[in-house]
N, CA, C and O of each residue as an XYZ file, in Angstrom:
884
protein
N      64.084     61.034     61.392
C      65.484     60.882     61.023
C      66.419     61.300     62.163
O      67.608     60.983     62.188
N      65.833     62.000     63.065
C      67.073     62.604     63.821
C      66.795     61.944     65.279
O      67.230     62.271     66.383
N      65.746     60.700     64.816
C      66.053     59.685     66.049
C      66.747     58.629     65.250
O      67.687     57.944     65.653
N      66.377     58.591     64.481
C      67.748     57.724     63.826
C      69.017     57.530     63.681
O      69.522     56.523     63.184
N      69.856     58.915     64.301
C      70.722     59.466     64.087
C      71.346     59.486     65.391
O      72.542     59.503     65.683
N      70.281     59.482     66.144
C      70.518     59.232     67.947
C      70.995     57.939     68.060
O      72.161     57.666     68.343
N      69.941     56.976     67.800
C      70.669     56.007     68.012
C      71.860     55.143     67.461
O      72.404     54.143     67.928
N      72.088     55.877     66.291
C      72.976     55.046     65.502
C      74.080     55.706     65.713
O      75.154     55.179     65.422
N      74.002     57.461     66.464
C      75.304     57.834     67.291
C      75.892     56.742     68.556
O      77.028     56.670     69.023
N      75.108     56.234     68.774
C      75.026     55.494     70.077
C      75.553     54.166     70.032
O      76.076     53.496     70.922
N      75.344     53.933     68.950
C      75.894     52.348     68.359
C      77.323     52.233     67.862
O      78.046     51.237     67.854
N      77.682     53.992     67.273
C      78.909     54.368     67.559
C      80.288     53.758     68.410
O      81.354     53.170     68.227
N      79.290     54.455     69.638
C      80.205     54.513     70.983
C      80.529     53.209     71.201
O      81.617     53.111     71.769
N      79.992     52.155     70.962
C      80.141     50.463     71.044
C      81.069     49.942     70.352
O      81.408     48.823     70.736
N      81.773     50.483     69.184
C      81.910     49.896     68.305
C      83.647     50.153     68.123
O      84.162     51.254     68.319
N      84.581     48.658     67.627
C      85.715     49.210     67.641
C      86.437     48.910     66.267
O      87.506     49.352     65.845
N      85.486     47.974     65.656
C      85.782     47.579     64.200
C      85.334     48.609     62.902
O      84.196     48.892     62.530
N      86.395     48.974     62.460
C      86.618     49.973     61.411
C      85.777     49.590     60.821
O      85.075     50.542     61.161
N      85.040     48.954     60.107
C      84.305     48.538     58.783
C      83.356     48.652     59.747
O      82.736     49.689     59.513
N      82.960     48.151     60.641
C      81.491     48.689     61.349
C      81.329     50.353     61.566
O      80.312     51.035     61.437
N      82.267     50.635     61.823
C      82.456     52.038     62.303
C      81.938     52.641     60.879
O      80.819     53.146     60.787
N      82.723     52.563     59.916
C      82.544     52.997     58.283
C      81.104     53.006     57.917
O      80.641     54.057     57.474
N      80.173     51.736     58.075
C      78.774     51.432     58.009
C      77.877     52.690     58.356
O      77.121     53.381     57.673
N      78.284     52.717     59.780
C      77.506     53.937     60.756
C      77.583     55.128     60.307
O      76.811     56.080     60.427
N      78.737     55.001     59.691
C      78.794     56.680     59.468
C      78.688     57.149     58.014
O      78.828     58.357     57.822
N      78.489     56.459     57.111
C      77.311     55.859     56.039
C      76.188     56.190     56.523
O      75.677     57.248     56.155
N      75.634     55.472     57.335
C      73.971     55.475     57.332
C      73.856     56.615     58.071
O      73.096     57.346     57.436
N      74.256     57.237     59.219
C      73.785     58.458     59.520
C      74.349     59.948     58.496
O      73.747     61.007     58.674
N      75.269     59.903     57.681
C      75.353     60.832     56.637
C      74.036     60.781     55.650
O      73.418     61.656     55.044
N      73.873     59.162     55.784
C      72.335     59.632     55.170
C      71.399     59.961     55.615
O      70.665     60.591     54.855
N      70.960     59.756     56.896
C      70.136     60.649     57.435
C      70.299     62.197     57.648
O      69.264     62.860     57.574
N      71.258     62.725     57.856
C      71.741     63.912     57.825
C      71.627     64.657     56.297
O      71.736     65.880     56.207
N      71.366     63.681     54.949
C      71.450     64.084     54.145
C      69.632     64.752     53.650
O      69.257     65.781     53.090
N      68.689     63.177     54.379
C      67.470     63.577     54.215
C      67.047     64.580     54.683
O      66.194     65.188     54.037
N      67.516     65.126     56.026
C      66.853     66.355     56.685
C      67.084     67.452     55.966
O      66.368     68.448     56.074
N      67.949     67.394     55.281
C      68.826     68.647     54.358
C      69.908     69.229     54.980
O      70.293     70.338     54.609
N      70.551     68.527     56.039
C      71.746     68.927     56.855
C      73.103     68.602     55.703
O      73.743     67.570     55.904
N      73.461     69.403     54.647
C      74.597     68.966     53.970
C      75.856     68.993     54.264
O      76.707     68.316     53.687
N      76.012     69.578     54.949
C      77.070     69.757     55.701
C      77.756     68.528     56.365
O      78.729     67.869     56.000
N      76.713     68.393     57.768
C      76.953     67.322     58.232
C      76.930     65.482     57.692
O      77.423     64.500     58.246
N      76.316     65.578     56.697
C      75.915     64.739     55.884
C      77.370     64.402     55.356
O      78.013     63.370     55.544
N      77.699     65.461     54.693
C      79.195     65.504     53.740
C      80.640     64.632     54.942
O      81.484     63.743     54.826
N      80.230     65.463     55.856
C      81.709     65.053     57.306
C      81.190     63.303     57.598
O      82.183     62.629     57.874
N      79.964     62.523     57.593
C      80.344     61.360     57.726
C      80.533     60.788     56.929
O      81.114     59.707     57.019
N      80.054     61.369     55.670
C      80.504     60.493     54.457
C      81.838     59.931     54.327
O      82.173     58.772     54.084
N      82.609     61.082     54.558
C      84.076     61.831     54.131
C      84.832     60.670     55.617
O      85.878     60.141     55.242
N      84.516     60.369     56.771
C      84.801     59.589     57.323
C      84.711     57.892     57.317
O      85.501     57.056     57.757
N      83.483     57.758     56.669
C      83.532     56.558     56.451
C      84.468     56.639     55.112
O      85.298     55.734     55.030
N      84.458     57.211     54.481
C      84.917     56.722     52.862
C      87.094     56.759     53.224
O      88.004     56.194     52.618
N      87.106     57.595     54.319
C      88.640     57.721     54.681
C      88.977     55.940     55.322
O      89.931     55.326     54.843
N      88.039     55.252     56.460
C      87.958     53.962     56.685
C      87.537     53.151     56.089
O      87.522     52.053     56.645
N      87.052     53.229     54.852
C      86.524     51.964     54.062
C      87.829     51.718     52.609
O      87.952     50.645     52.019
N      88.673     53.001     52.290
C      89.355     53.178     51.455
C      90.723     51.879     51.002
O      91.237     51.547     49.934
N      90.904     51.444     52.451
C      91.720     50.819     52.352
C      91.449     49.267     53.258
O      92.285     48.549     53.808
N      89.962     49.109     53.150
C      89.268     47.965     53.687
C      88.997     46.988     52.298
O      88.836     47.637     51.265
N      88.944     45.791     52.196
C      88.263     45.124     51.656
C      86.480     44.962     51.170
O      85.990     44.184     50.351
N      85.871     45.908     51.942
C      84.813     45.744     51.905
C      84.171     46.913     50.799
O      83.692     48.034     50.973
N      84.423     46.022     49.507
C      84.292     47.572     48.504
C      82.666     47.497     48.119
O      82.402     48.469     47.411
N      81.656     46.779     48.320
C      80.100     47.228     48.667
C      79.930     48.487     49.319
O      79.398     49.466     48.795
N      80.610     48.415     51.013
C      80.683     49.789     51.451
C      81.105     51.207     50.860
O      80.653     52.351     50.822
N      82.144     50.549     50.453
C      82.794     51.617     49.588
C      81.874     52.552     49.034
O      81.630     53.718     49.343
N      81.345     51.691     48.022
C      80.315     51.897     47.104
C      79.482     52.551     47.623
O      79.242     53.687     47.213
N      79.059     52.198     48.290
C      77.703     53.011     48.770
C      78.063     54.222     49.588
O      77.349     55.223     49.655
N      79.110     54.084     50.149
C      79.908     55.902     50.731
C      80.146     56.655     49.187
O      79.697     57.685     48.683
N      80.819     55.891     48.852
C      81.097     57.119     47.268
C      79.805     57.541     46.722
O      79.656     58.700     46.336
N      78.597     56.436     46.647
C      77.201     57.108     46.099
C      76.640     58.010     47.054
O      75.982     58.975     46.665
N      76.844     57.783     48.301
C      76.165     58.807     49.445
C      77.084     60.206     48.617
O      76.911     61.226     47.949
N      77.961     59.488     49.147
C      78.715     61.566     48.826
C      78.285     61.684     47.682
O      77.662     62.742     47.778
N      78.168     61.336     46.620
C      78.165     61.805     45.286
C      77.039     62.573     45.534
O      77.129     63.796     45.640
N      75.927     61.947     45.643
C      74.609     62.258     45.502
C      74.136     63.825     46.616
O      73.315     64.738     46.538
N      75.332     63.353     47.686
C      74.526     64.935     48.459
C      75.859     65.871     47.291
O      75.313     66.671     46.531
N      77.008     65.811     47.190
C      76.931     66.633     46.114
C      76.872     67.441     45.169
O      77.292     68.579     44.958
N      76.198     66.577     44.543
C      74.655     66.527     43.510
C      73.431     67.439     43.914
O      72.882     68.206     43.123
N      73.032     67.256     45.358
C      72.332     68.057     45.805
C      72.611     69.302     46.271
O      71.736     70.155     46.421
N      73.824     69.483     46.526
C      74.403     70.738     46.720
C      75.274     71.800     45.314
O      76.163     72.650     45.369
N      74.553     71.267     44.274
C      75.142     71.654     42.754
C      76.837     71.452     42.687
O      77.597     71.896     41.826
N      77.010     71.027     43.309
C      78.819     71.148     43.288
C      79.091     70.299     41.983
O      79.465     69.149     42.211
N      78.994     70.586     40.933
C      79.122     69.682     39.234
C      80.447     69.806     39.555
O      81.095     70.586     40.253
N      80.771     68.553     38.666
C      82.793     67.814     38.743
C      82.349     66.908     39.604
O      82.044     65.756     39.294
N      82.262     67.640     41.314
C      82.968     66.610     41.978
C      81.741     65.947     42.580
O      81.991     65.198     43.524
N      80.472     66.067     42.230
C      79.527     64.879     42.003
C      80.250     63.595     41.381
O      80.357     62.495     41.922
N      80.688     63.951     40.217
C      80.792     63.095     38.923
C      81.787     62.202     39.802
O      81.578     61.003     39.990
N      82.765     62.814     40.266
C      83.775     61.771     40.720
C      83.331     60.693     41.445
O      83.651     59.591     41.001
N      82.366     60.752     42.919
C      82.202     60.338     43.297
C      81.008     58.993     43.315
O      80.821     58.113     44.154
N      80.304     59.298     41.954
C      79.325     58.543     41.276
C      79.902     57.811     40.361
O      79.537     56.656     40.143
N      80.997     58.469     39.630
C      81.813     57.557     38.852
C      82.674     56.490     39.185
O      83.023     55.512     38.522
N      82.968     56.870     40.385
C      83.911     55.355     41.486
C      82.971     54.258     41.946
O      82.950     53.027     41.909
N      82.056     55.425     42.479
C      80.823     53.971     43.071
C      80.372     53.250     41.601
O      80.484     52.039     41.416
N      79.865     54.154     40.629
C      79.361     53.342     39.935
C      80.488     52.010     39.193
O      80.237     50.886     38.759
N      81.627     52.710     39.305
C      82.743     51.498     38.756
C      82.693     50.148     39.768
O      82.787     49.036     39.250
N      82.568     50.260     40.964
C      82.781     49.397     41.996
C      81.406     48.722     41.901
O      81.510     47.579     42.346
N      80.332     48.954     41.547
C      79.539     48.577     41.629
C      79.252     47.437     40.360
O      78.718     46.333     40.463
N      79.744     48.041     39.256
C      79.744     47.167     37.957
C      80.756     45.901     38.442
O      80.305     44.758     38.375
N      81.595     46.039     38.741
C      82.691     44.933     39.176
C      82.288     44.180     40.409
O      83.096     43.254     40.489
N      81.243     44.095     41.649
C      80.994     43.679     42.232
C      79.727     42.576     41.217
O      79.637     41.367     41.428
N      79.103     43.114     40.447
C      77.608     42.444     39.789
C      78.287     41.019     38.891
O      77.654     40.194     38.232
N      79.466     41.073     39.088
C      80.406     39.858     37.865
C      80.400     38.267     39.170
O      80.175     37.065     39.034
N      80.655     38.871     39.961
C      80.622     37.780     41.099
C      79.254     37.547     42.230
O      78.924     38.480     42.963
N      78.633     36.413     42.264
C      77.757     35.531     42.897
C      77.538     35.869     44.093
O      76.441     36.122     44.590
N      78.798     35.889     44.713
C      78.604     35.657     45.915
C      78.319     37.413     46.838
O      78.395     37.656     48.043
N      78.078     38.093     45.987
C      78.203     39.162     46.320
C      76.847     40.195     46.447
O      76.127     39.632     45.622
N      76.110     41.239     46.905
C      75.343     41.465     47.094
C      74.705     42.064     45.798
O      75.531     42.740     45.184
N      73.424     42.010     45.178
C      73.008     42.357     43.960
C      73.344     43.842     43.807
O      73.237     44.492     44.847
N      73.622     44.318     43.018
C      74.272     45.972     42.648
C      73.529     46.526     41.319
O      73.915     47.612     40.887
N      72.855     46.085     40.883
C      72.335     46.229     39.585
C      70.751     48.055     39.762
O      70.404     48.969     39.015
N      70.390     47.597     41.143
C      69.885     48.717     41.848
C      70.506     50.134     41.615
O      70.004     51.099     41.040
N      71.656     50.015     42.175
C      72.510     51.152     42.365
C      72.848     51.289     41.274
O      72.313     52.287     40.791
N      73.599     50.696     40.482
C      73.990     50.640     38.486
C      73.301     51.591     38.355
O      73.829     52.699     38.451
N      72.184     51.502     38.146
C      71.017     52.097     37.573
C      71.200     53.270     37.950
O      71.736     54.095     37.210
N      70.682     53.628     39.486
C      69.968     54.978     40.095
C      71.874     55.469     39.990
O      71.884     56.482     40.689
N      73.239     55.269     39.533
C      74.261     56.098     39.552
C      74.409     57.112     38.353
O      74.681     58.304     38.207
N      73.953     55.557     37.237
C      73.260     56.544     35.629
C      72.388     57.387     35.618
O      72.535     58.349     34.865
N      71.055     57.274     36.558
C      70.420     58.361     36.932
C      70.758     59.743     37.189
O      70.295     60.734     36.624
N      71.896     59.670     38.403
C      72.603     60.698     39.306
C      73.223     61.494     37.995
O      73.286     62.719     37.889
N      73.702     60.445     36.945
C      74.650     61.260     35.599
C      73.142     61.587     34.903
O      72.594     62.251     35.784
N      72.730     61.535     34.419
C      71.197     62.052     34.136
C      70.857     63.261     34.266
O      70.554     63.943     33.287
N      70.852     63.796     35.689
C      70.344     64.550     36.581
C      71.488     65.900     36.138
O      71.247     67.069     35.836
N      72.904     65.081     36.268
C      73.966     66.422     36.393
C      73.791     66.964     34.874
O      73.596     68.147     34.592
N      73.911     65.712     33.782
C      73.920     66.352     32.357
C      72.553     67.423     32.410
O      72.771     68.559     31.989
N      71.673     67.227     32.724
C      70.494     67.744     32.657
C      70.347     69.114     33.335
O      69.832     70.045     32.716
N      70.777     69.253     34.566
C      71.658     70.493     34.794
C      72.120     71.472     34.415
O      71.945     72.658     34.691
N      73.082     70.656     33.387
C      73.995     71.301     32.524
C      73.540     71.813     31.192
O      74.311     72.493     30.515
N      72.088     71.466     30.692
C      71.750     71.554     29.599
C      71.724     70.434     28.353
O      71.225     70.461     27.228
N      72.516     69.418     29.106
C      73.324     68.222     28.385
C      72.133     67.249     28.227
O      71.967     66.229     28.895
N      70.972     67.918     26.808
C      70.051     66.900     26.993
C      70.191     65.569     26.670
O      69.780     64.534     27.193
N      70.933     65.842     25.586
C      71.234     64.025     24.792
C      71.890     63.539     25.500
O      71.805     62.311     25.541
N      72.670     64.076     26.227
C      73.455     63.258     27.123
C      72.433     62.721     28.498
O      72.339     61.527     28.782
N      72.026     63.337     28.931
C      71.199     62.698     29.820
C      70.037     62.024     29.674
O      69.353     61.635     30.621
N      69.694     61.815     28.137
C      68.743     60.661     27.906
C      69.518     59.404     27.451
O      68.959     58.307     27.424
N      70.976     59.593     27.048
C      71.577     58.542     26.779
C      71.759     57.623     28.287
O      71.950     56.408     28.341
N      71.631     58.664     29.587
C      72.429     58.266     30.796
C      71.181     57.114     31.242
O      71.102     55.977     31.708
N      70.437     58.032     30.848
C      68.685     57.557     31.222
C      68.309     56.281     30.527
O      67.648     55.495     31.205
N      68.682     55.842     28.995
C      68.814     54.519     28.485
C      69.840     53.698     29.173
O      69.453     52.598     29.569
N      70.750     53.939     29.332
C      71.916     53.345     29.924
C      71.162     52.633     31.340
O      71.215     51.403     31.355
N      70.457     53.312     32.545
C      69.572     53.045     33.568
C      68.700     52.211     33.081
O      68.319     51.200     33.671
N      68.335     52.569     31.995
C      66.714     51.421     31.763
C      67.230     50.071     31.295
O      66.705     49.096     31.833
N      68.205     49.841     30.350
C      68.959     48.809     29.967
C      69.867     47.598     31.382
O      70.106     46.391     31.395
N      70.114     48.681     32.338
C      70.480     47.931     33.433
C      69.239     47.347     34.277
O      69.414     46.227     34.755
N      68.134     47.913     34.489
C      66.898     47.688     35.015
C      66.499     46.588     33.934
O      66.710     45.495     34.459
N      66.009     46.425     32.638
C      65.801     45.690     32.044
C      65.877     44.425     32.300
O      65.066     43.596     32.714
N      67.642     44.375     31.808
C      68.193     43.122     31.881
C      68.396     42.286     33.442
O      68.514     41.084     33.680
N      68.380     43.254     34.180
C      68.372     42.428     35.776
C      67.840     42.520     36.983
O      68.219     42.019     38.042
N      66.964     43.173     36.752
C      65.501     43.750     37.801
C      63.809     43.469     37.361
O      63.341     44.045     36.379
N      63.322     42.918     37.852
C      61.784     42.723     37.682
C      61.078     44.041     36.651
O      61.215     45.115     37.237
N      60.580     44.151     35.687
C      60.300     45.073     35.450
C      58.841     45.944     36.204
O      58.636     47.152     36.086
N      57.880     44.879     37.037
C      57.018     45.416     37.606
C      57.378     45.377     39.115
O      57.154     44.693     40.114
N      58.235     46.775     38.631
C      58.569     46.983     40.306
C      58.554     48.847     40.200
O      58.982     49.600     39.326
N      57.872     49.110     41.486
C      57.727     51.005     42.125
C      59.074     51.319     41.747
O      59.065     52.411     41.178
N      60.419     50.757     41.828
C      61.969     51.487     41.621
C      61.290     51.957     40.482
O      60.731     53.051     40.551
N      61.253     51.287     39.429
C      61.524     51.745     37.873
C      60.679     53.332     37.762
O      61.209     54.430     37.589
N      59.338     53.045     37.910
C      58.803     54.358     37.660
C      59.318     55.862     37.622
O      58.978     56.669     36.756
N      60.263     56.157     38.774
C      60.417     57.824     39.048
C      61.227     57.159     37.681
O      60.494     57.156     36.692
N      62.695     56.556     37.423
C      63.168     56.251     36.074
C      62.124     56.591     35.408
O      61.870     57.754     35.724
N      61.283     56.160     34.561
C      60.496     56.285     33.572
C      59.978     57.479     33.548
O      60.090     58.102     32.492
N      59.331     58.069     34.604
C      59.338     59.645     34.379
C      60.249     60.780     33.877
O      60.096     61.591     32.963
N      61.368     60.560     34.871
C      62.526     61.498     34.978
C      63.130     61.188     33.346
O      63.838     62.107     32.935
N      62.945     60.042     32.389
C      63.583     59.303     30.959
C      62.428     60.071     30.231
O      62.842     60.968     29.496
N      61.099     59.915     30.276
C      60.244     60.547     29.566
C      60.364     62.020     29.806
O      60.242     62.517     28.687
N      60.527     62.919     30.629
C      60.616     64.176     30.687
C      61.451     64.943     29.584
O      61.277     65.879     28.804
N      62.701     63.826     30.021
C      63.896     64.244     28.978
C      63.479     64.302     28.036
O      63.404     65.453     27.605
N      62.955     63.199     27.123
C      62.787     62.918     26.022
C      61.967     64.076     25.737
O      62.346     64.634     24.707
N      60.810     64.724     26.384
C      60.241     65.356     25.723
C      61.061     66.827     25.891
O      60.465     67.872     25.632
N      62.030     66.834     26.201
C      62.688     68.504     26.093
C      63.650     68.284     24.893
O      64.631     68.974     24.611
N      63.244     67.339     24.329
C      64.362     67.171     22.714
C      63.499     67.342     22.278
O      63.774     68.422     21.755
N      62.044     67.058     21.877
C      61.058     67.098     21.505
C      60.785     65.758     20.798
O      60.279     65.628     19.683
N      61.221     64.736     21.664
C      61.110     62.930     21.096
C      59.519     62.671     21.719
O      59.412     62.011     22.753
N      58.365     63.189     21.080
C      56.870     63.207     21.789
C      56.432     62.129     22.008
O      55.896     61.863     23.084
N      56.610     60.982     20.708
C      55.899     59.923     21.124
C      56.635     58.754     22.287
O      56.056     58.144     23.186
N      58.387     58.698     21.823
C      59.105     58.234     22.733
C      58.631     58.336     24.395
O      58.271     57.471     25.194
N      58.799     59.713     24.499
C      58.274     60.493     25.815
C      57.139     60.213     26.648
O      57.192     60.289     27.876
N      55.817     59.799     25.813
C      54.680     59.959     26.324
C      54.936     58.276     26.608
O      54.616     57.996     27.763
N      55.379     57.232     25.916
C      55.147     56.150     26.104
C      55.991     56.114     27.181
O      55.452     55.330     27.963
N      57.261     56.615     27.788
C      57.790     56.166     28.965
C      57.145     56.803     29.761
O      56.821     56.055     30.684
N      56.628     58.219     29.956
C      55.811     58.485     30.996
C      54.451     57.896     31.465
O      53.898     57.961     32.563
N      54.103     57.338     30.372
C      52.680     56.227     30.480
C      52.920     55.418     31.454
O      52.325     55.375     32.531
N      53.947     54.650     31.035
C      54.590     53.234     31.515
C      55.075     53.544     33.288
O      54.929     52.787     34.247
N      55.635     54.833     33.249
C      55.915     55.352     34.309
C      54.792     55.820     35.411
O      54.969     55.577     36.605
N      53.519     56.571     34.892
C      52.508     56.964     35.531
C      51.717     55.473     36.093
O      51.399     55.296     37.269
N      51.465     54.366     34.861
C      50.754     53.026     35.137
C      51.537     52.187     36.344
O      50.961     51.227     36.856
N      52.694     52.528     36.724
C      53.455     51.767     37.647
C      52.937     52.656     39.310
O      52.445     52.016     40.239
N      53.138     53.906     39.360
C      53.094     55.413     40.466
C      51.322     54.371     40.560
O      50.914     53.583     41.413
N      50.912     54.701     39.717
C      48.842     54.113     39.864
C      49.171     53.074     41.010
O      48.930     53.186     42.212
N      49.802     51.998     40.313
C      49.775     50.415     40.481
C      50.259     50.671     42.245
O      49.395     50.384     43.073
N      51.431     51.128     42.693
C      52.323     50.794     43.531
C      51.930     52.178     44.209
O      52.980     52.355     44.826
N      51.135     53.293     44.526
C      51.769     53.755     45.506
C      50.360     55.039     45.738
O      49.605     55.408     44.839
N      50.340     55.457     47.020
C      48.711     56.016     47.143
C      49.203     57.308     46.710
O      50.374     57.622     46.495
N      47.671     58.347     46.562
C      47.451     58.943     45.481
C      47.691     59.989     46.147
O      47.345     60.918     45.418
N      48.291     60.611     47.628
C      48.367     61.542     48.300
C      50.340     61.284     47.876
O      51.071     62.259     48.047
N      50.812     60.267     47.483
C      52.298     59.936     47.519
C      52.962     61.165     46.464
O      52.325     61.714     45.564
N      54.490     61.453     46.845
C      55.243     62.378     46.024
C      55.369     61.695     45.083
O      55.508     62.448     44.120
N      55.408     60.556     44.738
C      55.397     59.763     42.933
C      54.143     60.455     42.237
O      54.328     60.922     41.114
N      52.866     60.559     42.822
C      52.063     60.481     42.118
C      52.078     62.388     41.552
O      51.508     62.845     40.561
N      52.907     63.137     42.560
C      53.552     64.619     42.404
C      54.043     64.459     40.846
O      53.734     64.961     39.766
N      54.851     63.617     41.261
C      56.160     63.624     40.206
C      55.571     63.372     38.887
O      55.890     64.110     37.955
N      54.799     62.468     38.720
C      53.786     61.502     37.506
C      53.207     62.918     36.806
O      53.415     63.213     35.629
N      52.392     63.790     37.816
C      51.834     64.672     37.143
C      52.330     65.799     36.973
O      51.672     66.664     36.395
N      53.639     66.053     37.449
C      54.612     66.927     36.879
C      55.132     66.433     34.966
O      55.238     67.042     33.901
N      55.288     65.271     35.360
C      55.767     64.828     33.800
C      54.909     65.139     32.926
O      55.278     65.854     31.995
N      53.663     64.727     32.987
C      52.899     64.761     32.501
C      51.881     66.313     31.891
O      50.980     66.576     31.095
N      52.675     66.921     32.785
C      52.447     68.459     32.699
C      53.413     69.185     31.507
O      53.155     70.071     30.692
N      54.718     68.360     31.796
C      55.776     69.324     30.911
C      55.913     68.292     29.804
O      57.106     68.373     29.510
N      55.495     67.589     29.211
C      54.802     66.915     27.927
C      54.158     67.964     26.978
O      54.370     68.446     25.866
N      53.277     68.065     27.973
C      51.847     69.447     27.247
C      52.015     70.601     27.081
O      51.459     71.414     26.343
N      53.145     70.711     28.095
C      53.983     72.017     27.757
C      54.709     72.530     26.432
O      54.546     73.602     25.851
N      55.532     71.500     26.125
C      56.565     71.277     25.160
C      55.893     71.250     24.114
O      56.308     71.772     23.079
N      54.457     70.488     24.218
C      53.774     70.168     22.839
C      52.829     71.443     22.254
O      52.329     71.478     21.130
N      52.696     72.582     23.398
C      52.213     73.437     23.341
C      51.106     73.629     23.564
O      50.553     74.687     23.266
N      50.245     72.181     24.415
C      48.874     72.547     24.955
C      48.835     72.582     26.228
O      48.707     71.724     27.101
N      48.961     73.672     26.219
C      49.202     74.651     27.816
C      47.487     74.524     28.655
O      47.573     74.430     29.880
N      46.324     74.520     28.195
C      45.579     74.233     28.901
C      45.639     72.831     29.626
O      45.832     72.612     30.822
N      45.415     71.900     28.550
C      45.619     70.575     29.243
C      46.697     70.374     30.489
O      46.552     69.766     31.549
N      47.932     71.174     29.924
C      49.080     70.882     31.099
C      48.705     71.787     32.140
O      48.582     71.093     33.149
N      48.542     72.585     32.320
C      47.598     73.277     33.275
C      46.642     72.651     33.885
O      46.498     73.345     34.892
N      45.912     71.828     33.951
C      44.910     70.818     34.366
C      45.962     69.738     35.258
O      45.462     69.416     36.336
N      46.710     69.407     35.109
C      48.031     68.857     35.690
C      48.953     69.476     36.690
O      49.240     68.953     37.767
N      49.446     70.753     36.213
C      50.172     71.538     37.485
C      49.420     71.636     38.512
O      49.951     71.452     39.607
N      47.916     71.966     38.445
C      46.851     72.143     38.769
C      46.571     71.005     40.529
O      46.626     71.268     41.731
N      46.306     69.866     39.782
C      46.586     68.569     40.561
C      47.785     68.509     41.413
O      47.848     68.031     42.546
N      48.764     69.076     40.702
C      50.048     69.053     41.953
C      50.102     70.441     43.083
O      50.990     70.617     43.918
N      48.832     71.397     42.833
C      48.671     72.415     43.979
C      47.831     71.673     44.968
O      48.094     71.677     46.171
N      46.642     70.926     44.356
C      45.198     70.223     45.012
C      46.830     69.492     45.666
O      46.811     68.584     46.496
């Protein structure tokens, strides 16, 4: 990432068109965001989103308001996550009405997620399995359903479910969720972490602590 960041400083220096400029500093806030640099992450966001504000190009937009939202999100700052997930995600619904425009139905989704994540946070379980239907209903209706995106969804939706204590709901999205992590992705991968984390706090909830233990277990191996 932080040759990524080199060069796309570099592509910078070339550049005199605002909306290109805005792009760059987008994509390296996200790299800055993966390393765990939040800070710096936050200052290009906050620059592109000052040059894209009053551009036409509200895709970009979008995707600066989800960058910031999401680091954030990662930095617990609750509220002003919300704001910034709540704009992208508006811009994003209003871009998916017109053709000619880049598919958004991706992002739809993983923004209901991001609200997911904060209710969940917060304690806000029903609310964040409602956020979590809301995601699967957008995936549904306009995304392949045998696709690697959906899965961490289906985990992170089944988890919930089982901290209401909705067991059978739960186990069937984490199924659906684990059979996808199998299908799409090798067995050393952080999905397949995640799969048997779910699958751990299922057994938890249900109160068979050995079995889920056999699971946490797998995520030390």
């Amino acid at each position: 990432y932080q040759k990524a960041i080199g060069f796309v400083q570099k592509a910078l220096e070339l550049q005199e068109d605002e909306n290109v400029l805005a792009r760059l500093y987008t994509e390296i806030g996200a790299n800055y965001k993966l390393i765990g640099d939040f800070g710096k992450s936050l200052d290009y966001q906050e620059q592109a989103i000052r040059l894209l504000e009053g551009s036409e190009d509200k895709k970009a937009l979008a995707i600066a308001y989800f960058e910031k939202g999401s680091t954030l999100l990662s930095l617990k700052r609750e509220g002003e996550d919300l704001i910034f997930l709540k704009k992208a995600h508006q811009l994003f619904a209003a871009l998916k009405d017109y053709p000619n425009q880049v598919n958004c139905y991706k992002e739809i989704a993983t923004s209901y997620s991001q609200f997911s994540a904060v209710s969940s946070q917060k304690g806000l379980l029903d609310s964040a399995v409602v956020y979590y239907e809301k995601a699967m209903t957008v995936v549904e209706k306009n995304l392949p359903l045998e696709n690697p995106y959906i899965a961490s969804l289906l985990l992170d939706y089944g988890t919930a479910l089982a901290s209401l204590q909705k067991f059978e709901a739960a186990a069937t999205a984490i199924d659906k969720g684990d059979a996808l992590v199998v299908k799409y992705y090798d067995a050393k991968s952080k999905e397949v972490f995640v799969a048997n984390g779910a699958k751990a706090e299922l057994l938890k909830v249900q109160g068979k602590y050995d079995q889920a233990l056999s699971f946490y277990q797998q995520q030390i191996i």
